[in-house]
C-alpha positions as CSV (number, residue, x, y, z in Angstrom):
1,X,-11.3,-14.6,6.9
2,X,-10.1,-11.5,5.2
3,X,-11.1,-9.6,2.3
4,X,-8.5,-8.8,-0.7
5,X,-9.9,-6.4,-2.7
6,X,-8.0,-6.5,-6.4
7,X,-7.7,-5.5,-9.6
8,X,-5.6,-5.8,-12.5
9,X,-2.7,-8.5,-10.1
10,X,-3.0,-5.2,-7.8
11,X,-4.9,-4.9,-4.4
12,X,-5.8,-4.5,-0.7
13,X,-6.1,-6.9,1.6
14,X,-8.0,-6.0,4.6
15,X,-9.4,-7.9,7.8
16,X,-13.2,-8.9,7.3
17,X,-13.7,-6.5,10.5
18,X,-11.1,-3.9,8.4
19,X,-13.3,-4.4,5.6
20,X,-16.6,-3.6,7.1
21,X,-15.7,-1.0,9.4
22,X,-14.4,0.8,6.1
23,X,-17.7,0.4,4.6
24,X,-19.5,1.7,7.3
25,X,-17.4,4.9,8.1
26,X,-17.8,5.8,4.0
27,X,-21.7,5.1,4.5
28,X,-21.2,7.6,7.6
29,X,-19.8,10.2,5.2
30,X,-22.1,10.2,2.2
31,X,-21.4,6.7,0.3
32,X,-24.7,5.2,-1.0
33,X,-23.8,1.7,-2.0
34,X,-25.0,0.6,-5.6
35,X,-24.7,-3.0,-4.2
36,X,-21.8,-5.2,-5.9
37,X,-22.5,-7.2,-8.9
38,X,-22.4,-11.1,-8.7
39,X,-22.2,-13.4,-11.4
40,X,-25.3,-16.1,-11.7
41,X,-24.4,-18.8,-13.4
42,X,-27.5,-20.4,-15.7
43,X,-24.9,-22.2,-18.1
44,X,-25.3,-26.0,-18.8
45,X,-23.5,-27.3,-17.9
46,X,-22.6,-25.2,-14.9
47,X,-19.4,-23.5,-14.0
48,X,-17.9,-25.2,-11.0
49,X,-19.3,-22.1,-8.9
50,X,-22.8,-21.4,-9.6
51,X,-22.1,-17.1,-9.1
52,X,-18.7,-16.9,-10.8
53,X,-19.2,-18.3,-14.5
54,X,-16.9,-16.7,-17.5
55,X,-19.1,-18.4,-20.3
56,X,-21.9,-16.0,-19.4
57,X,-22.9,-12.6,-18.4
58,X,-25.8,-13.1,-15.4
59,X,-25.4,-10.5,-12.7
60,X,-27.2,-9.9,-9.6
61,X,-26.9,-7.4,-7.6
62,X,-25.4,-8.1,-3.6
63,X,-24.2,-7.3,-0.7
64,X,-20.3,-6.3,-0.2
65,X,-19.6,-8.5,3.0
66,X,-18.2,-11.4,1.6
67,X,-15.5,-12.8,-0.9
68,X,-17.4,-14.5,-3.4
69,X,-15.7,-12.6,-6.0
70,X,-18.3,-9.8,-6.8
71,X,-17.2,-6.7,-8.8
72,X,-17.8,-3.1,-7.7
73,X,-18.2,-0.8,-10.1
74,X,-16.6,2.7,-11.2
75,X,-18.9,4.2,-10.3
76,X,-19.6,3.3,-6.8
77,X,-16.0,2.7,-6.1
78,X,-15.3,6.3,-7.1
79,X,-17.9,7.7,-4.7
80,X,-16.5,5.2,-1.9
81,X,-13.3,7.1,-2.0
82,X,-14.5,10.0,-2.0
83,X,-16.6,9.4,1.1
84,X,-13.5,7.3,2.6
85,X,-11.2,10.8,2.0
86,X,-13.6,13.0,3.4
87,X,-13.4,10.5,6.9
88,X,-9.5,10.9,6.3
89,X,-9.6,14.3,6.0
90,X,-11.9,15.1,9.0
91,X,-9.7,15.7,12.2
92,X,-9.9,13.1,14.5
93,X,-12.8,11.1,12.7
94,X,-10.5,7.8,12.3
95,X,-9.8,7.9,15.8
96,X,-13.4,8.4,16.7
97,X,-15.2,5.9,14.7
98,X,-12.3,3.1,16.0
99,X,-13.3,4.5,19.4
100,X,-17.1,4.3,18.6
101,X,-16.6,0.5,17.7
102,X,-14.1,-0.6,20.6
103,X,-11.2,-1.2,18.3
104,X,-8.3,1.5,19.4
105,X,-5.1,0.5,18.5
106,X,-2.3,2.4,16.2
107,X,-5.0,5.0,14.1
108,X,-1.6,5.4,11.6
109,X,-2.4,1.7,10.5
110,X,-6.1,1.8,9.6
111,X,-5.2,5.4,7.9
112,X,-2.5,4.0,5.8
113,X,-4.8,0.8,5.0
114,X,-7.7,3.1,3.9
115,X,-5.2,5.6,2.0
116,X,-4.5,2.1,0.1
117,X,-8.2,1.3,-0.2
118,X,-9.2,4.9,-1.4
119,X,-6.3,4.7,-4.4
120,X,-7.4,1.0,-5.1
121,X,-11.0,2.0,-5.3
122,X,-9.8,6.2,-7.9
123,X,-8.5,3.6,-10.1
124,X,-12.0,2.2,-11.0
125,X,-13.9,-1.1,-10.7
126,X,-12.8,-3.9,-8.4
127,X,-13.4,-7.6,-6.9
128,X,-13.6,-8.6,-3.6
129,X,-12.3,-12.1,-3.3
């Protein structure tokens, strides 16, 4: 399963391993999640899914680990890239944390996947689908 992180027909599309190791490694460095927003459903009758409904506006908040199509907002996608750039910008801390969670491999890769994640995420709210 992966996780493709979009906004506006533009996105990320990261492994659901990719995906939760970048949420940890921004926790590491300062990210406080706000918890995602879902959408709760209480239309009748209901949308087809009961936490993705257009007709109304019922959030709760959740968890970021999987695709259900939750939004996270500016705000805490701003302060996810800024804790994801501080990990970037720290000498040898990619290479570390992939070390730390036996997942070596080509650190250039990951870097270039989280530079994309980190411009996604400047550019304001997104969904994880």
């Amino acid at each position: 399963m992966g996780m493709n992180l979009v906004r506006d027909g533009e996105g990320v599309h990261l492994s659901a391993f990719g995906w939760l190791f970048a949420l940890g490694l921004a926790t590491k460095y300062g990210w406080r999640p706000m918890g995602s927003k879902e959408r709760c459903c209480e239309c009748d009758p209901p949308a087809e899914s009961p936490c993705l409904c257009p007709r109304c506006d019922k959030w709760e908040r959740t968890d970021y680990a999987s695709n259900d199509g939750q939004c996270v907002e500016a705000e805490d996608a701003a302060a996810l890239a800024s804790a994801l750039e501080r990990a970037l910008e720290e000498p040898c801390a990619l290479e570390k944390a992939l070390a730390g969670v036996g997942a070596g491999g080509d650190e250039s890769g990951w870097r270039k996947r989280f530079t994309e994640l980190v411009a996604l995420a400047r550019g304001g709210e997104f969904v994880i689908t």
